[in-house]
N, C-alpha and C positions, 0 to 999 in steps of 0.2 A: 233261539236259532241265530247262529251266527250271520250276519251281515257281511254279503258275499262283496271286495274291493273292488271301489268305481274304477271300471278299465280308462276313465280319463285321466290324463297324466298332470302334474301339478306343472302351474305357468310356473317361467323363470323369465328374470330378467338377468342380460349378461349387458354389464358395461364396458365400455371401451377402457379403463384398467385392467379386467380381467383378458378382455381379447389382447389386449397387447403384450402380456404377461406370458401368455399361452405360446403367442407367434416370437415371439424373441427368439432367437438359436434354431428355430425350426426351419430356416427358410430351405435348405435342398427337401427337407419333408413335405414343404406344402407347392414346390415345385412336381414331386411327384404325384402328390394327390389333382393338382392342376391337369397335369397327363393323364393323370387314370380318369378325371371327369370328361374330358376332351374325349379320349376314347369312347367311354360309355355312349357320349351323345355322337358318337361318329356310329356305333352300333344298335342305336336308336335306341337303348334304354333310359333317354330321359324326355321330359316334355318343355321346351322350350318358347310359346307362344311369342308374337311381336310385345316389343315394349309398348305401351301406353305412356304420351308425351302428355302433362297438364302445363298445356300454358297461359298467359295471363293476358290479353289485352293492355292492360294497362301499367304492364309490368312485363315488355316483351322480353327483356333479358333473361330472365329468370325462367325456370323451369323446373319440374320433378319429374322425376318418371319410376313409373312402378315396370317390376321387371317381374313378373310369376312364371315361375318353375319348378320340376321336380325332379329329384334324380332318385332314378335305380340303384340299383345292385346293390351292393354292401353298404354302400351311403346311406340310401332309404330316408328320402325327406322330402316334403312339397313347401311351396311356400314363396313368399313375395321378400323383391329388396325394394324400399320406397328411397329412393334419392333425390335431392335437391341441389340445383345449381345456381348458384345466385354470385353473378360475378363480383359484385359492388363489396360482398365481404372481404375482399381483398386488400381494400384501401382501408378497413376496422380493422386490418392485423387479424383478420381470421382465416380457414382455409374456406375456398369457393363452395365447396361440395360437404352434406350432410346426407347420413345416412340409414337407417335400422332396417334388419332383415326381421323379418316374421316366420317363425317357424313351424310347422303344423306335421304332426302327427300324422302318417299315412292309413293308420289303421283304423282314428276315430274322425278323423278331420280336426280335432280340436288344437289349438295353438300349443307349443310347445314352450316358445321362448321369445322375447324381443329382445335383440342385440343389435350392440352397438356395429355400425356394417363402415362408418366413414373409412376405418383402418383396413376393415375386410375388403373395401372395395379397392384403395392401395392396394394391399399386397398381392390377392388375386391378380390383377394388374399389372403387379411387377412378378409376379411368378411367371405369367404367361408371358408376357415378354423375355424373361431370363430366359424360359424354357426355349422360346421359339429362336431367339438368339444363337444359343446351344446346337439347335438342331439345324438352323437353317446355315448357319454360319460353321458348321463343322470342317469345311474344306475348303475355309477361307483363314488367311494369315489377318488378324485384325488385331491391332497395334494401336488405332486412333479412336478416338469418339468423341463423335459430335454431339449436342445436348442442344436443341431447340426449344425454349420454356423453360425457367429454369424455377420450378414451384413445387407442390410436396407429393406428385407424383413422376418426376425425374429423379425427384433425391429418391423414393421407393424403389424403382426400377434399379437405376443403378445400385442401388444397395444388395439388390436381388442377382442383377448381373456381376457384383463381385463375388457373392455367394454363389454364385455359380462357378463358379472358379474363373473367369475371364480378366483379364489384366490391360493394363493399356496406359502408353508410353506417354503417350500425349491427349487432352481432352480438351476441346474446343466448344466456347459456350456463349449461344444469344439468345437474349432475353429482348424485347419488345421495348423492357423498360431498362434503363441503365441502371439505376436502384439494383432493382430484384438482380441485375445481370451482378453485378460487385458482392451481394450479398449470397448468392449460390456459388460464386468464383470462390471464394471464403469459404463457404463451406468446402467445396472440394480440393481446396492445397490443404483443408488440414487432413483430409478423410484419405485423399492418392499420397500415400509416399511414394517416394521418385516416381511423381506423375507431373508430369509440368501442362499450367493450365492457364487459356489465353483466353480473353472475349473477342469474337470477331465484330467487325463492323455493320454484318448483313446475316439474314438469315442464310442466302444464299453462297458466301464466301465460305460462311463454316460447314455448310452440307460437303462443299468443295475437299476440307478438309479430312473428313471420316471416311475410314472401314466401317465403320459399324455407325448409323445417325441413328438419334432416339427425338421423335417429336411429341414433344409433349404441350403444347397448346389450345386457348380456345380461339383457334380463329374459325370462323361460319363458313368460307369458302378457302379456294388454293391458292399461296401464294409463293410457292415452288414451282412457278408456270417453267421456267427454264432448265430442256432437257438436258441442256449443257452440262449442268450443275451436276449431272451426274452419271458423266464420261467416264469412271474413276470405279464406276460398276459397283457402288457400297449395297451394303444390307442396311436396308431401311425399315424401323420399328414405328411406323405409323400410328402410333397410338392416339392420338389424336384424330384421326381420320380424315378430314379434310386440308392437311397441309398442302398435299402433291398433287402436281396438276394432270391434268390427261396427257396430256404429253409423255409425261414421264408414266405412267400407269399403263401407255401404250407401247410402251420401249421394255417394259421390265418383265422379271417375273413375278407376279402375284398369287399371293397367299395369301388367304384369310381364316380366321375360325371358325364363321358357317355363312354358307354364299347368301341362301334369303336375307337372312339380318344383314350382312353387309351391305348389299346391293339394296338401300335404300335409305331415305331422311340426306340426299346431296352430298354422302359421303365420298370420298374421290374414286373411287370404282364405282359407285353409282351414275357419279359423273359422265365416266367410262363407256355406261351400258349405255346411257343417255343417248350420248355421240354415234356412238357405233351401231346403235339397234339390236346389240348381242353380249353375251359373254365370252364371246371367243378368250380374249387375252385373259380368264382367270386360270392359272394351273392346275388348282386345288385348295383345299385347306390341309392345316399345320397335321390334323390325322391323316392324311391322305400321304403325309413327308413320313412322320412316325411311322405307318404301317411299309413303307417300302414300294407305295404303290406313285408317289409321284417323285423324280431326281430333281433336285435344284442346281441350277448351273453356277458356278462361280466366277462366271467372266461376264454375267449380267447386272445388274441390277436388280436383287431381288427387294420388293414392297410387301413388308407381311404387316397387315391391317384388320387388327382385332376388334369386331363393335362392343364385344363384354359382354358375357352370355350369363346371364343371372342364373345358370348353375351351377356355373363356380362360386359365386357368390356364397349359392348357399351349401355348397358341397364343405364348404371353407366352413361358415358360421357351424355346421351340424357337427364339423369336428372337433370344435371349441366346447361345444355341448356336450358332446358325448363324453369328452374326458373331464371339464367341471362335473358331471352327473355321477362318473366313476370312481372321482374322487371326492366324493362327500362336497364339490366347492361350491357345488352349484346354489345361485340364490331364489330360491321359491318362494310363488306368491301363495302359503294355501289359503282354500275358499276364494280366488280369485272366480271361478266360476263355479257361482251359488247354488242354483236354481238346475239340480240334473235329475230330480222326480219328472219322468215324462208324466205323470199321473199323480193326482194328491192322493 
């Protein structure tokens, strides 16, 4: 009698050569898929629970955090991103943040795949920002760009944001550290033709300077306290989330990806809620602009402040999958799971 095939699927591991391989030349593709996952969980077809923070005592820097989620519709994947943030690799020449998504099967529960996610969690990252850029900044003239951080998720984003098709005349860049500030300035004279490119003396001089400011930093609290800085009514890419102070969050309009996650862990709309006892000042999230249902004004200040919703993550990683799986590339572990007699 033939031996009816175990409906468990073989593990893969995908590493980050392959993920990188896959996303090259893709970026307006996986901007789209960014949108279509944003929709889905604006339509409630995914499950998105709070992140889980492992921190350390005795190693308060440092942190991981597991992000479990699932998405519907044609995606059709559950599953965890585990990332790690450990600032101190920065000064080893490595990047801060490590990452692998886990991917699980919706139909047995069984893992599908561990991949590499440090890249997935860049690009996701700068997809959504490109996107939200795009959308929120469509009836605005943006020429300048500011760059606050200048480490390997500002080089992503921007990368994303010129895939997007956005241009800009002038960019303005502060880094924390002079080092890292000269060595991102070098990156981007040779990346902007005719883009001329300054480091300001303050973080707040160069917010001064931008249509368009990208924060990309780890600072723990705001040090944007001055609503001055931004008379000038820019679009603000918060990615970072705690750079901007209440002040400024109380002056603008705000957007976020999904108001619970944001609205919490001291982010500066959590800030916001803090002070205020309310949500009043949020507008919406970025599906809420997409579907037509909230206008962004262009003579404001708009703050769109994304906390990173771990089904993009994995909307991202299952598509990596799906097309290793469909092109023969994928790498399988079999007999990775031995033991699938429920009974001897």
């Amino acid at each position: 009698m033939a031996i009816a095939p175990s409906p468990v699927p073989e593990f893969a591991v995908i590493g980050g050569e392959q993920v990188e391989t896959y996303l090259a030349g893709r970026e307006t593709e996986t901007i789209a898929l960014v949108e279509k996952t944003y929709l889905l969980h604006h339509q409630g077809d995914t499950v998105n629970p709070p992140s889980y923070f492992l921190r350390f005592p005795d190693r308060p820097e440092n942190r991981i955090i597991a992000l479990p989620a699932s998405v519907g519709g044609s995606i059709g994947v559950d599953g965890v991103k585990w990332i790690s943030s450990v600032p101190g690799n920065v000064a080893l020449g490595v990047p801060r943040a490590s990452a692998v998504s886990i991917l699980n099967d919706p139909a047995t529960g069984y893992p599908l795949a561990c991949v590499e996610s440090s890249i997935i969690s860049a690009t996701r990252t700068a997809a959504s920002a490109a996107l939200a850029a795009t959308v929120l900044g469509a009836d605005r003239r943006i020429e300048t760009l500011t760059i606050v951080g200048g480490g390997l998720i500002a080089r992503y984003v921007l990368h994303y944001l010129l895939a997007a098709g956005l241009t800009f005349r002038h960019v303005t860049l502060y880094d924390a550290s002079d080092s890292h500030a000269a060595e991102f300035a070098e990156h981007l004279t040779r990346t902007l033709a005719d883009t001329t490119v300054s480091i300001a003396e303050s973080a707040g001089s160069a917010v001064r300077s931008g249509d368009l400011v990208l924060l990309t930093t780890v600072a723990p609290e705001p040090y944007l306290t001055d609503a001055s800085d931004f008379d000038h009514a820019p679009l603000v890419l918060n990615v970072s989330l705690r750079d901007v102070g209440v002040d400024v969050v109380l002056t603008a309009c705000n957007i976020v990806d999904d108001v619970e996650h944001c609205l919490k862990a001291d982010t500066s709309v959590h800030l916001a809620e803090q002070r205020t006892g309310n949500r009043d000042f949020l507008d919406g999230t970025l599906a809420d602009v997409l579907l037509g249902r909230v206008q962004v004004p262009f003579d404001r200040t708009v703050v769109f402040s994304p906390f990173g919703l771990g089904v993009l993550d994995l909307a991202v990683a299952k598509r990596i999958y799906d097309e290793l799986r469909d092109t023969g590339a994928l790498r399988e572990l079999p007999g990775f799971f031995h033991e699938l007699q429920r009974l001897p």
